[in-house]
C-alpha positions in Angstrom: 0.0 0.0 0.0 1.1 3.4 -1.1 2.7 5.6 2.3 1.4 9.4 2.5 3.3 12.1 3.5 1.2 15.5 4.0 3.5 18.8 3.9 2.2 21.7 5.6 3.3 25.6 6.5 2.4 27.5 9.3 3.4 31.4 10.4 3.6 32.7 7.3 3.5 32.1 3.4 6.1 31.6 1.2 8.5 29.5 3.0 9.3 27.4 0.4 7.0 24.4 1.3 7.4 23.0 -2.7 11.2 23.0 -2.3 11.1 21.1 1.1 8.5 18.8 -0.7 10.4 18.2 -3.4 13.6 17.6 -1.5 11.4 15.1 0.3 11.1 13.6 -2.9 14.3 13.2 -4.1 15.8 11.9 -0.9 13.3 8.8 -1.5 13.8 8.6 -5.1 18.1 7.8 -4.1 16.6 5.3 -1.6 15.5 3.7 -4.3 11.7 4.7 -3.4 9.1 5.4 -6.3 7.6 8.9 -5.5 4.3 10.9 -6.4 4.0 14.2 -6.1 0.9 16.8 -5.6 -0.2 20.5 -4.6 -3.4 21.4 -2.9 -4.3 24.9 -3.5 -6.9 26.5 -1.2 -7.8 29.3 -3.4 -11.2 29.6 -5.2 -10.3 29.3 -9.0 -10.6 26.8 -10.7 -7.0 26.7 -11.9 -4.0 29.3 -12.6 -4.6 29.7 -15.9 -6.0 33.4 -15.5 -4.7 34.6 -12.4 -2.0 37.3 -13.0 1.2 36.5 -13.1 1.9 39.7 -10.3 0.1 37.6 -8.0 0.0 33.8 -8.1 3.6 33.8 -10.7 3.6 31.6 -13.9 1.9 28.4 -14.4 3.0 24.9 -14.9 1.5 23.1 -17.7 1.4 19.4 -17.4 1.9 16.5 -20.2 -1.8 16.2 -20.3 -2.4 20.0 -21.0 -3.6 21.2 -17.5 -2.6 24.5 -16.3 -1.4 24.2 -12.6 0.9 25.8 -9.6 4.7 27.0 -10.3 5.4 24.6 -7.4 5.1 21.4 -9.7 7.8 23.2 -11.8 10.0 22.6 -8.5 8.5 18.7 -8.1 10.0 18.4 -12.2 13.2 19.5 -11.2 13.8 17.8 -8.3 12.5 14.3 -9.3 10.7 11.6 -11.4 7.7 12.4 -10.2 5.2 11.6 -13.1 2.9 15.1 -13.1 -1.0 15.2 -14.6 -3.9 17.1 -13.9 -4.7 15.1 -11.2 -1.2 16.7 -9.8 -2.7 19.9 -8.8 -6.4 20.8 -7.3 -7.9 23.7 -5.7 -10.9 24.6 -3.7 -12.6 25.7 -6.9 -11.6 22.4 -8.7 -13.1 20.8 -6.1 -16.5 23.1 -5.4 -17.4 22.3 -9.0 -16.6 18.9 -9.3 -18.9 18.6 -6.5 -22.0 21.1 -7.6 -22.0 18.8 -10.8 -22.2 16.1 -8.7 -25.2 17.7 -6.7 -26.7 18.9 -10.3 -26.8 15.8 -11.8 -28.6 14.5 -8.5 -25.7 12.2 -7.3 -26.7 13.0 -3.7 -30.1 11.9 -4.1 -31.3 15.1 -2.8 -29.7 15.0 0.4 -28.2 18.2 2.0 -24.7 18.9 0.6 -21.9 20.4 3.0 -18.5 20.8 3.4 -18.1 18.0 5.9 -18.9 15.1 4.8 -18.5 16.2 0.5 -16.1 18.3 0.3 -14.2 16.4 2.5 -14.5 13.4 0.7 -14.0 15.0 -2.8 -10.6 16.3 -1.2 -9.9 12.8 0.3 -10.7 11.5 -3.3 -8.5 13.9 -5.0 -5.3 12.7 -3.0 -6.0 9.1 -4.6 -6.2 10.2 -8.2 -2.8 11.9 -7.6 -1.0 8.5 -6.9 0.1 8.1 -10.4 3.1 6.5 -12.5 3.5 6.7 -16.1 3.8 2.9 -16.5 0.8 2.2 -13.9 3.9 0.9 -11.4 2.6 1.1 -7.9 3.4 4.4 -5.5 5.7 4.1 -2.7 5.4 7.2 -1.4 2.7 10.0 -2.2 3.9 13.3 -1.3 1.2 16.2 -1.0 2.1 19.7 -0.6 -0.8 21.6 1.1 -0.8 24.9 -0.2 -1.7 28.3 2.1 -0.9 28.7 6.1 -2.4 27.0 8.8 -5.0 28.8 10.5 -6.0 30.5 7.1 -10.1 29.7 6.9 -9.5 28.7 3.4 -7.2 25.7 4.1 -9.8 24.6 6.7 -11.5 21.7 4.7 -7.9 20.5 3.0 -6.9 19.9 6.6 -10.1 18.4 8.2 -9.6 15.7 5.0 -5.9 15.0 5.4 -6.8 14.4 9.4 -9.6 12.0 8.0 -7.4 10.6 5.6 -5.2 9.3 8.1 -7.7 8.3 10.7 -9.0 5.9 7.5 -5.5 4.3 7.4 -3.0 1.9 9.7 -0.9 3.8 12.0 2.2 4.0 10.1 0.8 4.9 6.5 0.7 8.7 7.0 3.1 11.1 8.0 2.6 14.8 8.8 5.6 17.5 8.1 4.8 21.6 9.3 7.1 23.6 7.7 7.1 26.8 10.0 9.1 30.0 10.8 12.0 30.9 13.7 12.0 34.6 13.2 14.9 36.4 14.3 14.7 39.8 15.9 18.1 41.5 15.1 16.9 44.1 17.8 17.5 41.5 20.5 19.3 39.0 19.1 16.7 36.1 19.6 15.1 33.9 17.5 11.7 33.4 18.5 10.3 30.1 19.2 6.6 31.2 20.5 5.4 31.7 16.5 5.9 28.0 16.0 4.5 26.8 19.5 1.0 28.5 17.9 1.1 27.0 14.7 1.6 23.6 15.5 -0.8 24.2 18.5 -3.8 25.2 15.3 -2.5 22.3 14.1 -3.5 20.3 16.9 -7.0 21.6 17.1 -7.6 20.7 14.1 -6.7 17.1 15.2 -3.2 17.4 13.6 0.0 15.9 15.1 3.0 16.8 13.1 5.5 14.2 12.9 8.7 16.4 11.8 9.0 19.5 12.5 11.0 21.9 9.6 12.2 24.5 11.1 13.1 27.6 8.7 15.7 30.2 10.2 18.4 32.7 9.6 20.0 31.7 12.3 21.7 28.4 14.1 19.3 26.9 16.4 20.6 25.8 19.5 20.2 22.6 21.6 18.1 24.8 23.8 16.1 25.9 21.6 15.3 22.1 19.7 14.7 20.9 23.1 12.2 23.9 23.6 10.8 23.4 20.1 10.4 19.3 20.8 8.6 19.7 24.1 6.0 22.1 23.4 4.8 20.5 19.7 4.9 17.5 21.1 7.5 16.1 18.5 10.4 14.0 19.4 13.8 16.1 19.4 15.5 14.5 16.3 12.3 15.3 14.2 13.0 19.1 15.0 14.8 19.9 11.7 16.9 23.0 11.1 16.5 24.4 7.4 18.7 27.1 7.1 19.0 29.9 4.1 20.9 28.5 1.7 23.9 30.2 0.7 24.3 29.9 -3.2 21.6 27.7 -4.8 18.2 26.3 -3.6 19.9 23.0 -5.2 21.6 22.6 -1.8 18.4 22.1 0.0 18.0 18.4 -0.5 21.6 17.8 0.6 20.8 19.8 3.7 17.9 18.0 4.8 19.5 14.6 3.9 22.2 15.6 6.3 20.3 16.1 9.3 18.5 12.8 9.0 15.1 13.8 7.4 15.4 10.6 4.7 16.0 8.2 7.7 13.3 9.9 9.9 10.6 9.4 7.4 11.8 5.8 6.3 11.7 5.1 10.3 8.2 6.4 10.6 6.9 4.4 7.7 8.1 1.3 8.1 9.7 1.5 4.7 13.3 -0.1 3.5 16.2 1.7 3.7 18.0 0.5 0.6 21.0 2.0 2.2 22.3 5.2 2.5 21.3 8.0 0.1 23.8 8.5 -2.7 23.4 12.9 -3.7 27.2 12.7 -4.9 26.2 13.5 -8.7 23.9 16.3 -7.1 26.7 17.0 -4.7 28.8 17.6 -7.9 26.2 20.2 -9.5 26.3 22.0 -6.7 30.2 21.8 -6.5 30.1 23.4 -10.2 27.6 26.6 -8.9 29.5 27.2 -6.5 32.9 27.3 -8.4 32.0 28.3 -11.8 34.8 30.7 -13.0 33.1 32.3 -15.9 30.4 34.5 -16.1 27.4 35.2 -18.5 24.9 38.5 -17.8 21.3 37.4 -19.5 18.9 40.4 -19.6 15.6 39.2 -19.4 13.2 42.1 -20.6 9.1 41.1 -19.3 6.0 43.0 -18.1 5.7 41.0 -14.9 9.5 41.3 -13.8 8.5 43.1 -10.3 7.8 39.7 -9.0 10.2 37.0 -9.1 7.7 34.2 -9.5 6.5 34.9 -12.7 9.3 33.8 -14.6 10.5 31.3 -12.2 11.3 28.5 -14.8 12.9 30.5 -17.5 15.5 31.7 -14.7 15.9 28.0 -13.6 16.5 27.1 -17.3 19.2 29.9 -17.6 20.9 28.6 -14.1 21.2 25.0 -15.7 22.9 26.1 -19.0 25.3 28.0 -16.9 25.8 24.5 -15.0 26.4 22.6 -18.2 28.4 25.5 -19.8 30.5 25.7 -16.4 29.6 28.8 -15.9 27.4 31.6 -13.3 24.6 33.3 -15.3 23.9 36.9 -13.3 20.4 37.9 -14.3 19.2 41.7 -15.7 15.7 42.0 -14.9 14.2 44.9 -16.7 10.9 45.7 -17.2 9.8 46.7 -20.5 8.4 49.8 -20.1 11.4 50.8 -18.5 13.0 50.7 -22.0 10.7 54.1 -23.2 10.8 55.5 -19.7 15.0 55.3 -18.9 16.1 54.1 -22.8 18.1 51.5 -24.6 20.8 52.2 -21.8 19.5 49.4 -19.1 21.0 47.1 -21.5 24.3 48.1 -21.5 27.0 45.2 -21.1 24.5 42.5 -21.2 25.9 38.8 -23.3 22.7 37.7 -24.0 19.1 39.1 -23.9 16.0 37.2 -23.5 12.3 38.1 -24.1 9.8 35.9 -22.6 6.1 35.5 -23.3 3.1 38.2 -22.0 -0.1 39.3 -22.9 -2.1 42.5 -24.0 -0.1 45.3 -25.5 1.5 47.1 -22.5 4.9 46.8 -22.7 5.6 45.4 -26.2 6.9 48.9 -27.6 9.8 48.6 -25.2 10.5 44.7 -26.3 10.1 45.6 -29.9 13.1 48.4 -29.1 14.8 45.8 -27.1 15.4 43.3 -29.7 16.1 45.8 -32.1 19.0 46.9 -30.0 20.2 43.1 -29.6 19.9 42.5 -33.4 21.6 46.1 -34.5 24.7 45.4 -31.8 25.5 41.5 -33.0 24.1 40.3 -29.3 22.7 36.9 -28.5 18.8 37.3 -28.7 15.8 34.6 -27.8 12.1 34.8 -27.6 9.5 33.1 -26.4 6.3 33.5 -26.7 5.4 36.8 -27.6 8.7 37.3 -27.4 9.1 36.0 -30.7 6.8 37.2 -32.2 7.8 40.5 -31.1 11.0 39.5 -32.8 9.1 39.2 -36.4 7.3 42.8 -36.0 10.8 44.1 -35.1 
């Protein structure tokens, strides 16, 4: 029977819950351990497709054509994982399967509520994202839970995945909280009490996390794991430090692997160990980051630059051809209607300039100016998208 692992955050947003997950991943996958991989979104559309890029980033599209969270970009990169449509719901996704349901009289006119059918549809969404390409079973099904706990949106996500493991042996499930030690440079502390109240919502919601990973700027001491592990209520070695990387989010997995997280989970499952986990070709990539001698300066000129999110793979992309070109790629981010408002001067020095894709017409004077520039001064140009075709009107 396929083992579970639910992945949740608590404090605040943004603390990289789809790396951690997909680190998870990948520290299974050198175990020898066949991994799924899944986001639960709590917002009310139906999928990213039309939410601006300023707010929600770009979107992944999967091999089956669905349009889905930035965060199964991460699950791609880091592992194996085989990603469909089933790979990514949301509360909207969800709502309407279910009011079809309820249209098509499914219910038999019964009273329709969130507990016990939304619940369920949830519960039954988490199945359909067990999935290998060659119908292979699941060791592991990883699920990402997107939003914070104690957000009134993520309410019903969490009620299911505390039914979904009340449903199963002892052993089956795991529960990871991702929170937040903040630091307060004012004092010098790094504050414990914001993680005592997230896994305590946790816990009224009938939640035990089983790891704790701990994200901080600063060492945590002894002191302060012990403190950690007695009031969550999780044994001391499942406290996890997760430090700020220093030079690539690539080092995450190697971090995590290193303070035991692999064996943790392996322990808590019941699973095989297949040994100990071999990163040294990852180990090596990193190694080549780190001490890459040359350097390339891409200018990336887009509408949605302001937010780093929105072009989250096409940066990735440039970082690997640096690693296969031994080489650091230093990224110019300028926007394009900074080309009319400041001129053709933000692209001074630049090796290579890239265009991505957009939509509607603000902004596409300042690309078409842009490429113009790269072709008249003999500089390494590619488009994308609109980008392209921006390139044929030029």
């Amino acid at each position: 029977m396929t083992k579970h692992i639910f992945v949740t955050g608590g404090v605040v947003s943004s603390l990289g819950k789809g790396l951690t997950a997909a680190s998870i991943g990948m520290l299974l996958e050198s175990r020898g351990l066949r991994v799924s991989m899944q986001k639960l979104d709590p917002y009310i559309n139906v999928d990213p497709g039309t939410m601006s890029p300023f707010q929600h980033g770009e979107v992944y599209v999967t091999d089956d054509g669905a349009e889905t969270d930035l965060d199964l970009g991460h699950y791609e990169r880091f592992t194996h994982a085989y990603l469909t449509k089933d790979s990514n719901f949301t509360t909207g996704k969800i709502y309407q399967a279910v009011i079809k349901k309820e249209r098509r009289g499914d219910y038999l006119g019964r009273t329709v509520q969130v507990i016990p059918h939304i619940t369920d549809a949830i519960k039954g969404a988490i199945e359909a994202g067990v999935v290998s390409p060659d119908e292979r079973a699941v060791d592991v099904a990883i699920t990402e839970i997107g939003g914070t706990v104690g957000d009134i949106e993520s309410l019903p996500f969490l009620e299911a995945i505390r039914q979904f493991a009340l449903d199963r042996p002892r052993g089956d499930v795991m529960f990871v909280h991702i929170t937040l030690l903040p630091y307060l440079r004012a004092s010098g502390e790094v504050k414990t009490k914001p993680t005592q109240q997230s896994v305590g919502k946790l816990r009224e919601i009938g939640i035990q996390p089983d790891v704790l990973i701990c994200r901080t700027e600063q060492p945590m001491t002894e002191g302060m794991t012990r403190k950690i592990s007695l009031f969550c209520n999780v044994r001391k070695e499942a406290v996890i430090e997760e430090r700020d990387v220093e030079s690539t989010i690539y080092q995450v997995p190697v971090m995590l692997r290193d303070a035991h997280l692999d064996e943790i989970i392996l322990e808590h499952l019941g699973l095989p160990s297949g040994g100990r986990t071999d990163l040294s070709s990852w180990e090596a990539m990193i190694e080549e980051v780190c001490t890459a001698k040359r350097e390339a300066e891409i200018a990336i000129v887009g509408k949605y630059i302001e937010l780093h999110d929105a072009y989250k793979s096409i940066y990735e992309s440039l970082a690997h051809a640096g690693i296969a070109n031994h080489a650091k790629v230093r990224l110019r981010k300028v926007s394009a209607e900074s080309i009319i408002d400041d001129g053709i001067g933000v692209l001074d020095g630049v090796d290579g300039l890239l265009v991505p894709g957009g939509f509607g017409e603000r902004g596409l004077e300042g690309k078409i100016r842009a490429i113009q520039w790269a072709r008249e001064n003999g500089v390494p140009f590619f488009g994308i998208c609109l980008g392209l075709q921006t390139a044929v009107i030029e």
